[in-house]
CHARMM internal coordinates of N, CA and C (Angstrom, degrees):
IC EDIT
DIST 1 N 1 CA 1.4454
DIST 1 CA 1 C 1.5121
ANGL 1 N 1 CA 1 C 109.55
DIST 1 C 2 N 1.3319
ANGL 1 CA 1 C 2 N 109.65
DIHE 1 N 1 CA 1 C 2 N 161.49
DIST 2 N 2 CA 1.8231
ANGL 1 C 2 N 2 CA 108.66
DIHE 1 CA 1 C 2 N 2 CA 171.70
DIST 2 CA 2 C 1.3716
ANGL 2 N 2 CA 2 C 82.07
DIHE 1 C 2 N 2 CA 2 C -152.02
DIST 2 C 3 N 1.8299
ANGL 2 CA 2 C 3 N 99.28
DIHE 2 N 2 CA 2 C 3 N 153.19
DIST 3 N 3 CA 1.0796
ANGL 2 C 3 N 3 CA 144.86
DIHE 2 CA 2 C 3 N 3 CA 163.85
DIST 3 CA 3 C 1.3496
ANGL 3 N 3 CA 3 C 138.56
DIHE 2 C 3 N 3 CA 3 C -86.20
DIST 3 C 4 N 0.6972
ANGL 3 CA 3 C 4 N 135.62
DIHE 3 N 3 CA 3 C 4 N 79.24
DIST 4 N 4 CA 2.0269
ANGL 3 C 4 N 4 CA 126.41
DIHE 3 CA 3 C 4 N 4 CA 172.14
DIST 4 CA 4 C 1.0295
ANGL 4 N 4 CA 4 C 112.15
DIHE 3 C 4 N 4 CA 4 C -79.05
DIST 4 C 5 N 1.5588
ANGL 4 CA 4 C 5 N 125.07
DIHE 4 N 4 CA 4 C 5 N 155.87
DIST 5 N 5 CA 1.2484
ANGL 4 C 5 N 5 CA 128.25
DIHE 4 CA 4 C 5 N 5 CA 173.45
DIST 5 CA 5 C 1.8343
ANGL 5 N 5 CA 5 C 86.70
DIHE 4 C 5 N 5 CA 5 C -132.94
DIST 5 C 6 N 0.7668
ANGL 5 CA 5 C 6 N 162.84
DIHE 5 N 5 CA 5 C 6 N 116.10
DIST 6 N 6 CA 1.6180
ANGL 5 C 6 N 6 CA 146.40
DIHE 5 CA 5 C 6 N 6 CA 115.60
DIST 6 CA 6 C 1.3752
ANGL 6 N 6 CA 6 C 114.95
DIHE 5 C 6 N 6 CA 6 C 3.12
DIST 6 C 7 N 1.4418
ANGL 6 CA 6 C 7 N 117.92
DIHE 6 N 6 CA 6 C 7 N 106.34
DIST 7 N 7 CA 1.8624
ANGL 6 C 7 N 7 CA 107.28
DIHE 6 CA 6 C 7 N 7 CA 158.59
DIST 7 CA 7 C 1.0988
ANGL 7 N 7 CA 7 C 128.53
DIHE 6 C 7 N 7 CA 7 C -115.14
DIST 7 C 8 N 1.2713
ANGL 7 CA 7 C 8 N 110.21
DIHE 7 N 7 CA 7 C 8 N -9.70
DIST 8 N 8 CA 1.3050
ANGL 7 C 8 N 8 CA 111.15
DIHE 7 CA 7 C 8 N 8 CA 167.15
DIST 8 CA 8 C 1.4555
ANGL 8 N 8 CA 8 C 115.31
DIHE 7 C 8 N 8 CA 8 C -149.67
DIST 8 C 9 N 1.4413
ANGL 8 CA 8 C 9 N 153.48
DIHE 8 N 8 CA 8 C 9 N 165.69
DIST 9 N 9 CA 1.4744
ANGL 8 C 9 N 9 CA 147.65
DIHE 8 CA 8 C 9 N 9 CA 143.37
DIST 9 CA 9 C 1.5396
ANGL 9 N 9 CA 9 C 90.21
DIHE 8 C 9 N 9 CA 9 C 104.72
DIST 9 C 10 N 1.2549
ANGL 9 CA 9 C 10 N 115.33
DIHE 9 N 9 CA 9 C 10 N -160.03
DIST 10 N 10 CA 1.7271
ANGL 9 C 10 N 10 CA 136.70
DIHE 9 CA 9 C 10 N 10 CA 164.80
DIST 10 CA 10 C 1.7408
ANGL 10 N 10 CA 10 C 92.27
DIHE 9 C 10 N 10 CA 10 C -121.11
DIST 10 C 11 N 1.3125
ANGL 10 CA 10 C 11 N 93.23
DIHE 10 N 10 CA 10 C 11 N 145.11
DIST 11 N 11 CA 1.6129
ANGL 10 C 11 N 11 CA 103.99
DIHE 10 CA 10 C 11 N 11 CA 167.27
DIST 11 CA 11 C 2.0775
ANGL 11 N 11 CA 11 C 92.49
DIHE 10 C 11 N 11 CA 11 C -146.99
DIST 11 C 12 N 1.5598
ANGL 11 CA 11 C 12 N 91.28
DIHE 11 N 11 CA 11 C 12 N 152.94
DIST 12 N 12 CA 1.6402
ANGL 11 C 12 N 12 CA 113.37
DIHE 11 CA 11 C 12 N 12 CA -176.67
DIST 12 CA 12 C 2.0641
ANGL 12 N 12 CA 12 C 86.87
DIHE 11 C 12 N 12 CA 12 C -98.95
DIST 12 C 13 N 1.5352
ANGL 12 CA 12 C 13 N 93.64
DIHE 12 N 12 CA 12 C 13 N 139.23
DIST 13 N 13 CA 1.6934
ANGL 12 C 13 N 13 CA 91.28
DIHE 12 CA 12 C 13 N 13 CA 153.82
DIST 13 CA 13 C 1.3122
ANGL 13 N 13 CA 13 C 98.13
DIHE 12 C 13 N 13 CA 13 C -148.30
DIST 13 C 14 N 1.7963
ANGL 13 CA 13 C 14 N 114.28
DIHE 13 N 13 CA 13 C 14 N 146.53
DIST 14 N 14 CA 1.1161
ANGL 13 C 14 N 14 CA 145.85
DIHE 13 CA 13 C 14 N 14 CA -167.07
DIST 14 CA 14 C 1.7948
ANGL 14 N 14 CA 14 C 93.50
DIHE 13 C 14 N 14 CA 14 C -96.48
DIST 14 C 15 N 1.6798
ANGL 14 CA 14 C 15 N 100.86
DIHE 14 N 14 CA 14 C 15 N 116.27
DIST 15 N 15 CA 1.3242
ANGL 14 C 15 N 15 CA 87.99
DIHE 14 CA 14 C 15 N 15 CA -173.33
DIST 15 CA 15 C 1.5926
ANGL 15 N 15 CA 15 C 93.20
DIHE 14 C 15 N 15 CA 15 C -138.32
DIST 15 C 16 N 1.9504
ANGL 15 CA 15 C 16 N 110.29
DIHE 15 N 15 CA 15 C 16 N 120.56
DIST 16 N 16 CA 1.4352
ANGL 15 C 16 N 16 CA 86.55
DIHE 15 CA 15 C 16 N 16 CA -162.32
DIST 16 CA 16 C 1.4379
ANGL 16 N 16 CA 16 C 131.69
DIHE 15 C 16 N 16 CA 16 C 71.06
DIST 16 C 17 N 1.2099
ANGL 16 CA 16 C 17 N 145.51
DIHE 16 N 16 CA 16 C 17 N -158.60
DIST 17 N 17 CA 1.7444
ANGL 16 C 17 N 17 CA 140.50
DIHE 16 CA 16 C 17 N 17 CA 153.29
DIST 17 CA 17 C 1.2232
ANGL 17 N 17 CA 17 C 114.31
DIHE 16 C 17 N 17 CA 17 C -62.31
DIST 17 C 18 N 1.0469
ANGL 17 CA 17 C 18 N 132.98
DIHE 17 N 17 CA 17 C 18 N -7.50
DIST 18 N 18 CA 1.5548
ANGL 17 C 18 N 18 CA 131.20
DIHE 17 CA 17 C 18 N 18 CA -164.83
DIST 18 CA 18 C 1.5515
ANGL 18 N 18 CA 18 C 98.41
DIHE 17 C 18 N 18 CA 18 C -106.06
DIST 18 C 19 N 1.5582
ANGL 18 CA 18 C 19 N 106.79
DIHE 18 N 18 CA 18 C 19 N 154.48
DIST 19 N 19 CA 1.4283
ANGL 18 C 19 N 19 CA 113.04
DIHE 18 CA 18 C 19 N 19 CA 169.87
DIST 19 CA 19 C 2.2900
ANGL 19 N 19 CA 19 C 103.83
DIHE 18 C 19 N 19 CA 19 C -118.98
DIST 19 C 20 N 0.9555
ANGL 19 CA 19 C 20 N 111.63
DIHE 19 N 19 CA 19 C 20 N 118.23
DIST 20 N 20 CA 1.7047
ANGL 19 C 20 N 20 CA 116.95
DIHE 19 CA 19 C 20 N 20 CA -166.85
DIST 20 CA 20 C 1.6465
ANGL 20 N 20 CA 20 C 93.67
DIHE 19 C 20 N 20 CA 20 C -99.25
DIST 20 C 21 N 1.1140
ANGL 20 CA 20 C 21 N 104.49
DIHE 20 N 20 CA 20 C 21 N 143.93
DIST 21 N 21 CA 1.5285
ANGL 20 C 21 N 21 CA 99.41
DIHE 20 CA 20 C 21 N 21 CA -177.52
DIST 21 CA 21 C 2.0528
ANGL 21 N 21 CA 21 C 99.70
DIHE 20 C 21 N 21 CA 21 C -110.85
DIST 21 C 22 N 0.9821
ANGL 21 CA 21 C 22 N 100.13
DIHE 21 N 21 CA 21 C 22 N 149.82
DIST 22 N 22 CA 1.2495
ANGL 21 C 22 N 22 CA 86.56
DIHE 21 CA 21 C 22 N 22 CA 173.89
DIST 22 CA 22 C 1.5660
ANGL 22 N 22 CA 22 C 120.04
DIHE 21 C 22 N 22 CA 22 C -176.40
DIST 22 C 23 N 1.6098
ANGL 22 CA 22 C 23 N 94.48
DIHE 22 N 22 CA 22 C 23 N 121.48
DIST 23 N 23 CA 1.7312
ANGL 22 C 23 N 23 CA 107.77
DIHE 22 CA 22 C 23 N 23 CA -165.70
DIST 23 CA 23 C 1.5514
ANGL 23 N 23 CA 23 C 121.05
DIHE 22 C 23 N 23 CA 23 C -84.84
DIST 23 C 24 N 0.9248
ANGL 23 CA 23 C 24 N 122.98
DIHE 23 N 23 CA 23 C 24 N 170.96
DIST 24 N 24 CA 1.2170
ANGL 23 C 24 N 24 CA 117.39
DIHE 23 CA 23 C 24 N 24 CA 167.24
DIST 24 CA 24 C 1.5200
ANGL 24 N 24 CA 24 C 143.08
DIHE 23 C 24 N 24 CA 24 C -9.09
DIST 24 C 25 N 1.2958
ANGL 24 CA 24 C 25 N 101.55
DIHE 24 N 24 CA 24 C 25 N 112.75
DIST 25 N 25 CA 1.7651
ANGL 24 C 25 N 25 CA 96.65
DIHE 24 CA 24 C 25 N 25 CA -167.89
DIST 25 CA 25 C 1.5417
ANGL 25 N 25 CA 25 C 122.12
DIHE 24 C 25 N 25 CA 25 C 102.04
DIST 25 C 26 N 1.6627
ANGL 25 CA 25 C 26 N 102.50
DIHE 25 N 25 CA 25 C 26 N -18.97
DIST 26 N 26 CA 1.5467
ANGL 25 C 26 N 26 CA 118.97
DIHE 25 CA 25 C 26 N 26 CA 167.54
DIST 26 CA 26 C 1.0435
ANGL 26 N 26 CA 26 C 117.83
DIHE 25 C 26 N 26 CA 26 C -57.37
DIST 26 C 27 N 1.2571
ANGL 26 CA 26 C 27 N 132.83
DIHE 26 N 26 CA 26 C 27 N 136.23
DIST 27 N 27 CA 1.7762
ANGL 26 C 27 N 27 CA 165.97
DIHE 26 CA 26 C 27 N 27 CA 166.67
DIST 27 CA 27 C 1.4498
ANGL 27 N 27 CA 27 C 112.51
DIHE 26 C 27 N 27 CA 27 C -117.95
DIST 27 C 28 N 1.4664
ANGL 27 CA 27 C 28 N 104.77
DIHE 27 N 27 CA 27 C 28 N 124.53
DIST 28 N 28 CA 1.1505
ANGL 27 C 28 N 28 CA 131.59
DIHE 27 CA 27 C 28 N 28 CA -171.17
DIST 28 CA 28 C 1.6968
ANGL 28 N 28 CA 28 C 115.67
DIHE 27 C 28 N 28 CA 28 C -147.18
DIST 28 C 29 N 1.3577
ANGL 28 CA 28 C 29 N 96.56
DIHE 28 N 28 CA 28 C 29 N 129.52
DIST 29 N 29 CA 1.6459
ANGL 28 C 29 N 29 CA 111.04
DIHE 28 CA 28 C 29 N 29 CA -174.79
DIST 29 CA 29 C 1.5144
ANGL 29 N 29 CA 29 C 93.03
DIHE 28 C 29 N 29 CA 29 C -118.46
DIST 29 C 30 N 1.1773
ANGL 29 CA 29 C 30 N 103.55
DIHE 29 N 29 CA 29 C 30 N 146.12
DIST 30 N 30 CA 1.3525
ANGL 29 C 30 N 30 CA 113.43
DIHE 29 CA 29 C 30 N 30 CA -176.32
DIST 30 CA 30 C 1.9010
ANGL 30 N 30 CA 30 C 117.26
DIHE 29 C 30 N 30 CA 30 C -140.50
DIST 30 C 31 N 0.6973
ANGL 30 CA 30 C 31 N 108.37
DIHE 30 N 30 CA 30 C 31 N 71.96
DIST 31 N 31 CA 1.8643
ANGL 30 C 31 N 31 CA 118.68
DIHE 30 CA 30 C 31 N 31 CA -158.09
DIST 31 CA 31 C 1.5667
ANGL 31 N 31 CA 31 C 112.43
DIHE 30 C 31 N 31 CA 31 C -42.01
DIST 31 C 32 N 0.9608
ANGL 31 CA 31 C 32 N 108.01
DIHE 31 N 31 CA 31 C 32 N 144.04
DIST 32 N 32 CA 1.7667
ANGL 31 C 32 N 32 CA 124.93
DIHE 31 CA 31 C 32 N 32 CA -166.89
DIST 32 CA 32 C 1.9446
ANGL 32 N 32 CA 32 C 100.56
DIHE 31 C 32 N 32 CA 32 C -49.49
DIST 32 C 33 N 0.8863
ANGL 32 CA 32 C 33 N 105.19
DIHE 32 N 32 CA 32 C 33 N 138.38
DIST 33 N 33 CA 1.8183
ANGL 32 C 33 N 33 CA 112.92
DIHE 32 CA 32 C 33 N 33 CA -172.32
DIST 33 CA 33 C 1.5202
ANGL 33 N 33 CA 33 C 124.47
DIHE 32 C 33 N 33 CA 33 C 65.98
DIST 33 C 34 N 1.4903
ANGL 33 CA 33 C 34 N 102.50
DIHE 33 N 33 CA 33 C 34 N 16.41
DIST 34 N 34 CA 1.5018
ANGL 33 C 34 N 34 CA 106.21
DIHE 33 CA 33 C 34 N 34 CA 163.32
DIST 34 CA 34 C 1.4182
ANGL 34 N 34 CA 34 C 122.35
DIHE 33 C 34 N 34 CA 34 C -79.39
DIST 34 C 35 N 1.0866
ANGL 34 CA 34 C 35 N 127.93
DIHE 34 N 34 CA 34 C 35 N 124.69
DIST 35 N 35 CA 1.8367
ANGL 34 C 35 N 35 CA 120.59
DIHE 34 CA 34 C 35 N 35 CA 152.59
DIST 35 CA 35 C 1.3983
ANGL 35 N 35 CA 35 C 115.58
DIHE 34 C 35 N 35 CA 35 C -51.10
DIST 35 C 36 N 1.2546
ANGL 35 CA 35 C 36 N 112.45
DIHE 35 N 35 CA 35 C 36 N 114.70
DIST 36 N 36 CA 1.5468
ANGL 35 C 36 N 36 CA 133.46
DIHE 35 CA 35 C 36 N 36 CA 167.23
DIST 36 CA 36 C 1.7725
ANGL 36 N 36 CA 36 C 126.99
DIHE 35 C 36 N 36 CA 36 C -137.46
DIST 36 C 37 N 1.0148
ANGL 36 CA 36 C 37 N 94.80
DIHE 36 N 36 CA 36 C 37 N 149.19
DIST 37 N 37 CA 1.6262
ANGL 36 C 37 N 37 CA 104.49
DIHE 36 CA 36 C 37 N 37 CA 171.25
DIST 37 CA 37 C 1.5956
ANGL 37 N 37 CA 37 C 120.27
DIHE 36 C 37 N 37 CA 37 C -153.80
DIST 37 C 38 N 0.8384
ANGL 37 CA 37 C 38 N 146.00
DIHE 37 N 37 CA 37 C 38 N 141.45
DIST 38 N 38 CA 1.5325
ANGL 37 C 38 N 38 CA 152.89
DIHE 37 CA 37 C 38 N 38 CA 165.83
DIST 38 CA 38 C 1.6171
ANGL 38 N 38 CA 38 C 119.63
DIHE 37 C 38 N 38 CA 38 C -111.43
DIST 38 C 39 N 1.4971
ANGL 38 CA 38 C 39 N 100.88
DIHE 38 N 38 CA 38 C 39 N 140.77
DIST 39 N 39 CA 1.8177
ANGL 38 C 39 N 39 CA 103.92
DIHE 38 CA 38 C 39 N 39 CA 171.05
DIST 39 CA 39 C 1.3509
ANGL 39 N 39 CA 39 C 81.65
DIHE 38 C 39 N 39 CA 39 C -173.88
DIST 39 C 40 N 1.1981
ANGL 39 CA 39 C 40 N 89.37
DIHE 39 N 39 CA 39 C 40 N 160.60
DIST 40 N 40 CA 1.7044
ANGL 39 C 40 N 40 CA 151.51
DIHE 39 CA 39 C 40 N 40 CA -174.88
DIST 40 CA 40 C 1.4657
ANGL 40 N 40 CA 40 C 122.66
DIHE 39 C 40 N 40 CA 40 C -68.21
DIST 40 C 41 N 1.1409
ANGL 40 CA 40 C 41 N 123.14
DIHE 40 N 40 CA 40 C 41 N 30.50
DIST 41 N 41 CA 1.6256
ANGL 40 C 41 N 41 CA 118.27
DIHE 40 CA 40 C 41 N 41 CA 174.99
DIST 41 CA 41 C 1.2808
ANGL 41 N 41 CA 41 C 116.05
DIHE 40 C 41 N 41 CA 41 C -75.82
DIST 41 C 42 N 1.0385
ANGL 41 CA 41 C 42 N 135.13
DIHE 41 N 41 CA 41 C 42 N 61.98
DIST 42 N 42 CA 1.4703
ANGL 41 C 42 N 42 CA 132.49
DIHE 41 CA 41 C 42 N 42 CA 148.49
DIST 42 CA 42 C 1.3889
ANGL 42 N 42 CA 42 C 98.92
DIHE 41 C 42 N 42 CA 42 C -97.29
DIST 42 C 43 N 1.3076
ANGL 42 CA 42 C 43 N 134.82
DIHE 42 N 42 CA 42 C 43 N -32.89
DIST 43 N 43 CA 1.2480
ANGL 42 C 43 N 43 CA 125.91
DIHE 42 CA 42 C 43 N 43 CA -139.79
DIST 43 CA 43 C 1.3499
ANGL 43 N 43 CA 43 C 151.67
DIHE 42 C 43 N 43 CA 43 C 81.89
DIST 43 C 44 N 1.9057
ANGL 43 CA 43 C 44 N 101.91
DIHE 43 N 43 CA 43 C 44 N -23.15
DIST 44 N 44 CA 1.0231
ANGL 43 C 44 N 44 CA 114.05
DIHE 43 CA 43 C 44 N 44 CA 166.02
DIST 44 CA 44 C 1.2903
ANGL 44 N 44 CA 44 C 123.14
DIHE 43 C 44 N 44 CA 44 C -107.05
DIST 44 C 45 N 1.2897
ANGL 44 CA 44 C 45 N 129.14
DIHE 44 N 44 CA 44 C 45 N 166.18
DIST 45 N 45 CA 1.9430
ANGL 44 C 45 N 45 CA 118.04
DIHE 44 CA 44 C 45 N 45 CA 178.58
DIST 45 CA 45 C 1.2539
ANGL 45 N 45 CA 45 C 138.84
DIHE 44 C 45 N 45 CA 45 C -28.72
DIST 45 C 46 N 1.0184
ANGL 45 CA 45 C 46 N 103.48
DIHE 45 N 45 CA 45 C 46 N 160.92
DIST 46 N 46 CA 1.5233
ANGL 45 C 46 N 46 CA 80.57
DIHE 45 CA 45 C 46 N 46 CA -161.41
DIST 46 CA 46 C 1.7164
ANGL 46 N 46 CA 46 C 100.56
DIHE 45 C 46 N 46 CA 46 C -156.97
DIST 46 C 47 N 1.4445
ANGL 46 CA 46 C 47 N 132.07
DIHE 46 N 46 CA 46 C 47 N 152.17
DIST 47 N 47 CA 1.4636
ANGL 46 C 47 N 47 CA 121.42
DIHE 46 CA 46 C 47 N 47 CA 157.68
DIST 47 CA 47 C 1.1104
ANGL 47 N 47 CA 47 C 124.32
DIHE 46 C 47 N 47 CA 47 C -172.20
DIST 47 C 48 N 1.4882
ANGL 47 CA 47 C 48 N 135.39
DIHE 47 N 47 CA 47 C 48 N 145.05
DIST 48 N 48 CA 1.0789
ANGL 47 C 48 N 48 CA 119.61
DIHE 47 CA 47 C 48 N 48 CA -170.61
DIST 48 CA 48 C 1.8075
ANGL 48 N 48 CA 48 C 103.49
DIHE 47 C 48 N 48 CA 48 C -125.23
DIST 48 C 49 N 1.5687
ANGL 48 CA 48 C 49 N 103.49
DIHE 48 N 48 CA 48 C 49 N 177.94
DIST 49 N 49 CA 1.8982
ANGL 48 C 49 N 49 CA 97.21
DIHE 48 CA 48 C 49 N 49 CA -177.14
DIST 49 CA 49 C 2.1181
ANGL 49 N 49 CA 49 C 74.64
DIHE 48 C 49 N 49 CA 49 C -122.59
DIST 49 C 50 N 1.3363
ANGL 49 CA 49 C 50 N 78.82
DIHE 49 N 49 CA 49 C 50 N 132.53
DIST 50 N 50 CA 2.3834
ANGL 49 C 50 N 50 CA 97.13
DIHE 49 CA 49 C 50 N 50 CA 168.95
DIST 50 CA 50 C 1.5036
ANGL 50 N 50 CA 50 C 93.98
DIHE 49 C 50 N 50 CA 50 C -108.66
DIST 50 C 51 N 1.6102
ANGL 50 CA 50 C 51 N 85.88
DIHE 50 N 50 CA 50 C 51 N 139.26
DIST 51 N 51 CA 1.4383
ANGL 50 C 51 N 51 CA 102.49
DIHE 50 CA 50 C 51 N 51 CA 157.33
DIST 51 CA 51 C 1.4383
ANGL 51 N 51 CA 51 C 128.25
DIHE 50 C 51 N 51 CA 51 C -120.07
DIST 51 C 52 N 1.1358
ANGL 51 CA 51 C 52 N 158.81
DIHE 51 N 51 CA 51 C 52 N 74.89
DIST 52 N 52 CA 1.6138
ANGL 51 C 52 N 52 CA 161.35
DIHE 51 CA 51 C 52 N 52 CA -116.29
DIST 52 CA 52 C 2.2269
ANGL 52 N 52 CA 52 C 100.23
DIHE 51 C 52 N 52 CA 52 C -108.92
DIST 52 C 53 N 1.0912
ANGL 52 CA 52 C 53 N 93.58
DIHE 52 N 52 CA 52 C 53 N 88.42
DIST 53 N 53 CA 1.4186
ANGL 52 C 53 N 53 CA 97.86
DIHE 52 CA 52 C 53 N 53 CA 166.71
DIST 53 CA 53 C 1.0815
ANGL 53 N 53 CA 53 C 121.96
DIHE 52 C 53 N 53 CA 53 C -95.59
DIST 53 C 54 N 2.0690
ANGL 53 CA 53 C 54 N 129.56
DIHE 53 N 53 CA 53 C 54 N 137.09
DIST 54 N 54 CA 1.3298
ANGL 53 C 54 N 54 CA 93.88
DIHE 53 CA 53 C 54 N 54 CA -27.28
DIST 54 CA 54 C 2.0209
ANGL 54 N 54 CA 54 C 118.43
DIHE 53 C 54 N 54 CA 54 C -63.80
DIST 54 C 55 N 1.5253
ANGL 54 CA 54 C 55 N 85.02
DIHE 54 N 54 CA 54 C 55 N -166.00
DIST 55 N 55 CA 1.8723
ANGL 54 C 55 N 55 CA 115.36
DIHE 54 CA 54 C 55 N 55 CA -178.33
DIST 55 CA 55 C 1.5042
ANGL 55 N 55 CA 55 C 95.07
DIHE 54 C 55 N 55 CA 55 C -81.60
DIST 55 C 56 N 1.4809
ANGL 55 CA 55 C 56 N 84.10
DIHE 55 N 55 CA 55 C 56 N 138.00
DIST 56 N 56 CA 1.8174
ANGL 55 C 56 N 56 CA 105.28
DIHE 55 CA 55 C 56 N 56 CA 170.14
DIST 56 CA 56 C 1.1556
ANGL 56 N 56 CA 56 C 103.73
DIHE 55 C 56 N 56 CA 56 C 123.70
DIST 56 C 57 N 1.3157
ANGL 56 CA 56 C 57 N 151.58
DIHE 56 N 56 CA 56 C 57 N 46.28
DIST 57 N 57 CA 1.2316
ANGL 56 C 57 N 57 CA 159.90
DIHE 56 CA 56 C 57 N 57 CA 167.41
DIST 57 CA 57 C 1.6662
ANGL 57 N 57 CA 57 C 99.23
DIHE 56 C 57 N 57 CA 57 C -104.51
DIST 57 C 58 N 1.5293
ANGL 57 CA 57 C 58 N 107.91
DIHE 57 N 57 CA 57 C 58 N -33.01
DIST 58 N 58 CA 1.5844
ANGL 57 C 58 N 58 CA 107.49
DIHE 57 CA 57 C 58 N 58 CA -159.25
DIST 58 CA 58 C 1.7281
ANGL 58 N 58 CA 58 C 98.03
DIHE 57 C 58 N 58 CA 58 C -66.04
DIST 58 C 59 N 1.4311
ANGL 58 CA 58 C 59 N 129.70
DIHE 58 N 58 CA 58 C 59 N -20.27
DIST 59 N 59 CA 1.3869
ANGL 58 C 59 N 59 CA 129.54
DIHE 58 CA 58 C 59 N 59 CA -177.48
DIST 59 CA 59 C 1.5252
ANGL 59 N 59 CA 59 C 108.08
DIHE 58 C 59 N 59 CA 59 C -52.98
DIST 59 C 60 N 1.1480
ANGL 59 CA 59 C 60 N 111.44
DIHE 59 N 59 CA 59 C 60 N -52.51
DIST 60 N 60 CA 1.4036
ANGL 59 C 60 N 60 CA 129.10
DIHE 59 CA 59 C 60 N 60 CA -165.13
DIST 60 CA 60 C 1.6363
ANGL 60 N 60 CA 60 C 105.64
DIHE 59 C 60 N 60 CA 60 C -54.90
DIST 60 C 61 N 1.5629
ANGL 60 CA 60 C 61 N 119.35
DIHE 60 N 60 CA 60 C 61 N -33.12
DIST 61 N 61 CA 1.6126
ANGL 60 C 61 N 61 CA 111.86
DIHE 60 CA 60 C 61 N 61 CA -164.58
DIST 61 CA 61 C 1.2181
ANGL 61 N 61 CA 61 C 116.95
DIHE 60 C 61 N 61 CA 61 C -82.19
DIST 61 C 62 N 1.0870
ANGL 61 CA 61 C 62 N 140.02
DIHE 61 N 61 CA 61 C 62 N 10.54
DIST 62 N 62 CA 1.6351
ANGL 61 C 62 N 62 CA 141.20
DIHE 61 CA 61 C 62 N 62 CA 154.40
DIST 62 CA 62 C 1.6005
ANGL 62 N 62 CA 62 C 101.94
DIHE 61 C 62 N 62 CA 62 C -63.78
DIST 62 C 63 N 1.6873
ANGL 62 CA 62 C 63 N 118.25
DIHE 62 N 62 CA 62 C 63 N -58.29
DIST 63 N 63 CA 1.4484
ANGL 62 C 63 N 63 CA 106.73
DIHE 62 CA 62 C 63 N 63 CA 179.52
DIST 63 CA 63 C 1.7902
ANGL 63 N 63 CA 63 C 112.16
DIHE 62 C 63 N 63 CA 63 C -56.85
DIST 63 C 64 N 1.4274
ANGL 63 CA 63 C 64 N 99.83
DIHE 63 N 63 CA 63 C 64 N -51.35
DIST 64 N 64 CA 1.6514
ANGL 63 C 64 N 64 CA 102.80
DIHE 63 CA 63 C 64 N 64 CA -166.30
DIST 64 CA 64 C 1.6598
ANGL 64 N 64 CA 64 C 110.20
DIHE 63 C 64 N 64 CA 64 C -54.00
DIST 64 C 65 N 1.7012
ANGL 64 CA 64 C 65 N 120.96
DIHE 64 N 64 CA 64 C 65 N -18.97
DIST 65 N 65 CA 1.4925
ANGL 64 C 65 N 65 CA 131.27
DIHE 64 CA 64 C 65 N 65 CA -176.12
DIST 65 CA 65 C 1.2463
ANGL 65 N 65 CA 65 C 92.58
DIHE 64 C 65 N 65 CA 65 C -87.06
DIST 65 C 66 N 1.1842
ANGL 65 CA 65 C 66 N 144.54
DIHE 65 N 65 CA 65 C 66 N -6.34
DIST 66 N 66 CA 1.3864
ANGL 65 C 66 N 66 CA 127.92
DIHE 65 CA 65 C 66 N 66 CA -167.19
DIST 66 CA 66 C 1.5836
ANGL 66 N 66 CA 66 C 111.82
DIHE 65 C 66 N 66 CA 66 C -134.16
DIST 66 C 67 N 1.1788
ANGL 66 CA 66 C 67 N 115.71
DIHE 66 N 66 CA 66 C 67 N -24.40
DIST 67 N 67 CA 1.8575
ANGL 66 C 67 N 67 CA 110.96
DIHE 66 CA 66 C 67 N 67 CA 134.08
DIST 67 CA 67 C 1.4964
ANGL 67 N 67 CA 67 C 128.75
DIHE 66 C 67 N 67 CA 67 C -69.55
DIST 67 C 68 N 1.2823
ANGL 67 CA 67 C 68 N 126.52
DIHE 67 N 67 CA 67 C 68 N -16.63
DIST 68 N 68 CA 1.6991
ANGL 67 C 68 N 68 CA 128.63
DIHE 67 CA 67 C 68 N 68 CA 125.19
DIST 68 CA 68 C 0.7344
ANGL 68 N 68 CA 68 C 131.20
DIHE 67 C 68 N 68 CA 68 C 6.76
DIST 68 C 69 N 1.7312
ANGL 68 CA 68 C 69 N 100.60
DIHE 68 N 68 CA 68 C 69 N -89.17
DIST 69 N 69 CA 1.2176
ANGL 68 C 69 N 69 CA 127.25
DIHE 68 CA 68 C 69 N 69 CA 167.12
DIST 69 CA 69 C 1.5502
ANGL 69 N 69 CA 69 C 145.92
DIHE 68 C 69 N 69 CA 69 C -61.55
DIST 69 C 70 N 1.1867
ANGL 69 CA 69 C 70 N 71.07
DIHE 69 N 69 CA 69 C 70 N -42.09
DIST 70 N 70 CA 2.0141
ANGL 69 C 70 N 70 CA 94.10
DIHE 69 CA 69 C 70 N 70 CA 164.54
DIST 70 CA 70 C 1.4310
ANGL 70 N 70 CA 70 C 118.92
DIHE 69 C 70 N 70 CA 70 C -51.11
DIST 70 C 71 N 2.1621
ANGL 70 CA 70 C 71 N 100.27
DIHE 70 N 70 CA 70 C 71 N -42.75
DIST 71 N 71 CA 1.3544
ANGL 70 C 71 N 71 CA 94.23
DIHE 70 CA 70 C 71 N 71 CA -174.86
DIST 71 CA 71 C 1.5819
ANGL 71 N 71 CA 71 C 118.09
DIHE 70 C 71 N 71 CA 71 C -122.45
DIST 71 C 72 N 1.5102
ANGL 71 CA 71 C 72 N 105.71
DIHE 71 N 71 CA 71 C 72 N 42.92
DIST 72 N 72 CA 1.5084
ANGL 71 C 72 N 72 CA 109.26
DIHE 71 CA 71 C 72 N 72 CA -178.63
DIST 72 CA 72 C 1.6659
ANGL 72 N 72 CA 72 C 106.15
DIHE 71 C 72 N 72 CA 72 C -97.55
DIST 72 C 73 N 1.5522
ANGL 72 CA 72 C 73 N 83.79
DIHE 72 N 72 CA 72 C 73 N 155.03
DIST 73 N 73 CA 1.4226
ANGL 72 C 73 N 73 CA 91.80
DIHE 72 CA 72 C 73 N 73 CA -169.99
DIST 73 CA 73 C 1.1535
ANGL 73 N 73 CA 73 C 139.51
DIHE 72 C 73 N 73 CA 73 C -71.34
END
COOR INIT
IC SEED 1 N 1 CA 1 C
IC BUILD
């Protein structure tokens, strides 16, 4: 499962087929083997706090920051 909380800005998340929009103060559970994604189209700032249940996802983000990078525009 993962968690969002919204802390600041509006952010859109793709949850499943659906896209949920959701501003400030938003909480979002998202259950283990769902298709999801989130971003930022307002334009303005934006951020959220993840929670990855269980722990151990955080290993993985050195690779995922550096295909990022690899493939930004």
């Amino acid at each position: 499962e993962e968690l969002f909380y919204v802390v600041e800005g509006e952010m859109r998340f793709l949850v499943g087929a659906d896209w949920v929009d959701a501003p400030r103060g938003s909480f979002l559970r998202i259950p283990a083997g769902t298709t999801h994604d989130f971003e930022n189209r307002s334009g303005g700032r934006a951020g959220l706090l993840n929670v990855f249940i269980p722990g151990g996802f955080e290993t993985l983000m050195p690779r995922i920051v550096a295909s990022m990078a690899d493939h930004a525009g």
